[in-house]
C-alpha positions in Angstrom: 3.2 -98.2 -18.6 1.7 -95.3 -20.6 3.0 -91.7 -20.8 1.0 -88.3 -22.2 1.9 -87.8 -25.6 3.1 -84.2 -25.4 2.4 -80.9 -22.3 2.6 -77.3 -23.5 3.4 -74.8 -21.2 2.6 -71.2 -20.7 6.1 -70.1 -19.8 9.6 -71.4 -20.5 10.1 -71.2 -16.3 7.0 -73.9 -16.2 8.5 -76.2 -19.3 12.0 -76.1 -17.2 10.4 -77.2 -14.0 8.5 -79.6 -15.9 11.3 -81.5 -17.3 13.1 -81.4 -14.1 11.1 -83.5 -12.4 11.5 -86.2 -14.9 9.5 -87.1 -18.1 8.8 -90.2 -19.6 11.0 -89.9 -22.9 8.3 -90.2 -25.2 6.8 -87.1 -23.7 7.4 -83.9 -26.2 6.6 -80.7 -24.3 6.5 -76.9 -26.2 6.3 -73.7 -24.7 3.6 -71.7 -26.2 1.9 -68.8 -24.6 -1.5 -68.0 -24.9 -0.9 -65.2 -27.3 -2.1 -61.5 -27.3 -3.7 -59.7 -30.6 -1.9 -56.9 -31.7 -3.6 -53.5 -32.0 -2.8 -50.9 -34.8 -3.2 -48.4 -32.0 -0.8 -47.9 -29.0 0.4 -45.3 -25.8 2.5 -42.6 -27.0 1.6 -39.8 -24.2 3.8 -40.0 -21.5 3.5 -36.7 -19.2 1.7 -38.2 -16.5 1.5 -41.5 -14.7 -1.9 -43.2 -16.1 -1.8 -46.2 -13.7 -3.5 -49.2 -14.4 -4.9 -52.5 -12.8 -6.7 -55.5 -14.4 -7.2 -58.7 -12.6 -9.2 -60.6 -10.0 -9.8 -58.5 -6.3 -8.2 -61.3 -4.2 -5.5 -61.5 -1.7 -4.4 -64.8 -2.3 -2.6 -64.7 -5.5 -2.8 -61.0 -6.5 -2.3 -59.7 -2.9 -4.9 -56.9 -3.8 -4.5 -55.6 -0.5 -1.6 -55.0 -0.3 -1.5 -53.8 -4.0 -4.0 -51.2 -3.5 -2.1 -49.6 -0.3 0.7 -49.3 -2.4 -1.2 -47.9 -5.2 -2.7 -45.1 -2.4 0.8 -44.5 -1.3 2.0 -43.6 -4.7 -0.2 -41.2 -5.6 0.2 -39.3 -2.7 3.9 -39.2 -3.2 3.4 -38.6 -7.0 0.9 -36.4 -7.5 0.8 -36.9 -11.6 -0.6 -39.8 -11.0 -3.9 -41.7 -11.3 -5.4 -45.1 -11.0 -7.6 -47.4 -12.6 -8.7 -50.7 -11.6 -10.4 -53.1 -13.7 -11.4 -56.1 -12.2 -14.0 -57.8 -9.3 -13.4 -60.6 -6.8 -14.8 -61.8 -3.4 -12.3 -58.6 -1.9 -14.1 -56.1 -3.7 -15.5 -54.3 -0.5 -11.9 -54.3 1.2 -10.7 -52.2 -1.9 -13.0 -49.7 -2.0 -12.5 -49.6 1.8 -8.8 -48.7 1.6 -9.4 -46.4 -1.3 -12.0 -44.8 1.0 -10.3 -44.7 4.0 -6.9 -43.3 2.9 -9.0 -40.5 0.9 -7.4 -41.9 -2.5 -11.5 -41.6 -3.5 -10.0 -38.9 -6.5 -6.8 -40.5 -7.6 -8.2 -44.1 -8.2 -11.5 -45.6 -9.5 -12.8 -49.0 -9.8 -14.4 -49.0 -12.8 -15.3 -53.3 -12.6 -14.3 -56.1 -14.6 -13.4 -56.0 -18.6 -14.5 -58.8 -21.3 -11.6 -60.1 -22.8 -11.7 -58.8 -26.1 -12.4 -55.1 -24.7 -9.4 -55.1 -22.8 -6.7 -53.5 -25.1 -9.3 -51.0 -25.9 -10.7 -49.6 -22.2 -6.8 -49.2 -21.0 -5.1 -47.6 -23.6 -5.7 -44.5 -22.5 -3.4 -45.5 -19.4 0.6 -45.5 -19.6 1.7 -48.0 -17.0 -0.2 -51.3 -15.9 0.8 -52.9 -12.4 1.2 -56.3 -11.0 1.7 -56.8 -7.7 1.2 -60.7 -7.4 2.8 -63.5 -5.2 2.6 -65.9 -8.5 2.1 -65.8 -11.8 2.3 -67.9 -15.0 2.8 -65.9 -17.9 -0.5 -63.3 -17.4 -2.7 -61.9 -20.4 -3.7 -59.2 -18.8 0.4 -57.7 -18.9 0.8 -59.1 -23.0 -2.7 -56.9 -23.2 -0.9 -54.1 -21.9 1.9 -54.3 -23.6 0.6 -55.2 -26.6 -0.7 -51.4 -26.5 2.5 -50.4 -25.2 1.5 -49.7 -21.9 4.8 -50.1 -19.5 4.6 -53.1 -16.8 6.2 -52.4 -13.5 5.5 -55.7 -11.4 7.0 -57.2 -8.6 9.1 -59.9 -9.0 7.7 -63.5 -8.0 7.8 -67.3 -8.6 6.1 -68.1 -12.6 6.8 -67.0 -15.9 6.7 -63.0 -15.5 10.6 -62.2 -15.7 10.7 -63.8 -19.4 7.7 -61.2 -20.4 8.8 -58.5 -18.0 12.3 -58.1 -19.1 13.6 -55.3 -16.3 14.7 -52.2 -17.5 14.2 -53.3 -21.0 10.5 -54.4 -21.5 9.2 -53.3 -17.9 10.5 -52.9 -14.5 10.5 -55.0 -11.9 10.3 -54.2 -8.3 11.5 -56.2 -5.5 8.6 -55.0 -3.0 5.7 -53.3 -2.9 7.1 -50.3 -1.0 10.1 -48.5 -1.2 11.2 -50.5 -4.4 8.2 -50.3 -6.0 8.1 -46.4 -5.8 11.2 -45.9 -6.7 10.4 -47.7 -10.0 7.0 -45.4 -10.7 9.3 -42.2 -9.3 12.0 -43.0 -12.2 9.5 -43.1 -14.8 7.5 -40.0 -13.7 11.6 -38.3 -14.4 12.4 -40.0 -17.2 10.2 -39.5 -20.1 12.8 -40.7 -22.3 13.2 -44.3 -20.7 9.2 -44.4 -20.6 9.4 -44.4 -24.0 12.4 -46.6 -25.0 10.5 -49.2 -22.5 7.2 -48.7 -24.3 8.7 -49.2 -27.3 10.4 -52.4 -26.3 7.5 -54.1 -24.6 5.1 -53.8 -27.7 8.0 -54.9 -29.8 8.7 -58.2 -27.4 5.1 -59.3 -27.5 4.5 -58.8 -31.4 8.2 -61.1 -31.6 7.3 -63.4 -28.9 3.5 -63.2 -27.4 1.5 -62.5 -30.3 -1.2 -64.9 -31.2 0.5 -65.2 -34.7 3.4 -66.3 -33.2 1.0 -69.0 -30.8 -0.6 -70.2 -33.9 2.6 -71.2 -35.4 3.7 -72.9 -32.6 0.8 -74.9 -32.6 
């Protein structure tokens, strides 16, 4: 007997799942992201692996746990490598725990949550932003990064992260957060030219796709 006029959805996964499940046909619905500003600044030092983390300290969705194990793990077995998380949550005490008792105290700080608007700013100095997650829609803290040109390596998972983390061409995707998930940090810390092509093409895909110019219209 009545119908909403029109849905728009954060990710193109979300729109098809949407119209699976059966929509009245006066229903319109749009993909449109929530759109990322675009910087006139961006990464171009790639020598070392400047690891980063923004997001809420949780294990339910982002699995920080488990995250920040692996994120101990990997600078042990890289030793280029550094971390910075950005964030706060009601697992905030378990992280600094882990940090603290796997002696990762040097390799990785928590420096607290970010406003939005200061995001882009406070991690470009970083290389390589990481998402460990069980679910995701499309998140604004990876267009951020790439935005900047910071290179994604997430894990892949349910949501609309494969359409903005293109593997091997915007990103990489790892299919756990061990020996997968190393290997992806490994080949960049090797390959200074594909760390560069990636960057590249992940600033590229969100000025096309994920910019809020590109939101706007769509609206």
């Amino acid at each position: 007997s009545w119908a909403v006029c029109g849905v728009f959805c954060v990710s193109r996964n979300l729109e098809e799942k949407l119209k699976n499940r059966g929509l009245p046909y006066s229903t319109i619905t749009k993909f449109i992201p929530s759109g990322v500003k675009i910087p006139n600044y961006y990464v171009n030092d790639f020598t070392s692996l400047r690891i980063v983390f923004v997001g809420r300290l949780e294990i339910r969705q982002k699995q920080i746990v488990k995250t920040v194990q692996a994120l101990c793990k990997a600078t042990k077995l890289l030793p280029n490598s550094s971390v910075t998380i950005f964030g706060d949550g009601p697992h905030n005490n378990d992280v600094r725990r882990i940090i603290h008792t796997e002696d990762c105290n040097e390799t990785i700080k928590i420096e607290g949550p970010i406003e939005q608007d200061q995001i882009q700013e406070r991690i470009s100095n970083h290389n390589i932003i990481v998402l460990l997650s069980d679910y995701e829609g499309t998140p604004g803290a990876i267009m951020d990064a790439m935005a900047v040109g910071i290179v994604p390596v997430c894990l892949k998972c349910p949501g609309g992260i494969e359409e903005l983390v293109i593997d091997n061409k915007t990103g990489l995707l790892a299919n756990d957060r061990s020996e997968s998930f190393f290997e992806k940090l490994s080949l960049l810390s090797q390959n200074t030219k594909l760390f560069e092509n990636l960057s590249m093409a992940a600033r590229k895909h969100v000025i096309d796709n994920y910019s809020l110019h590109k939101s706007v219209k769509k609206w």
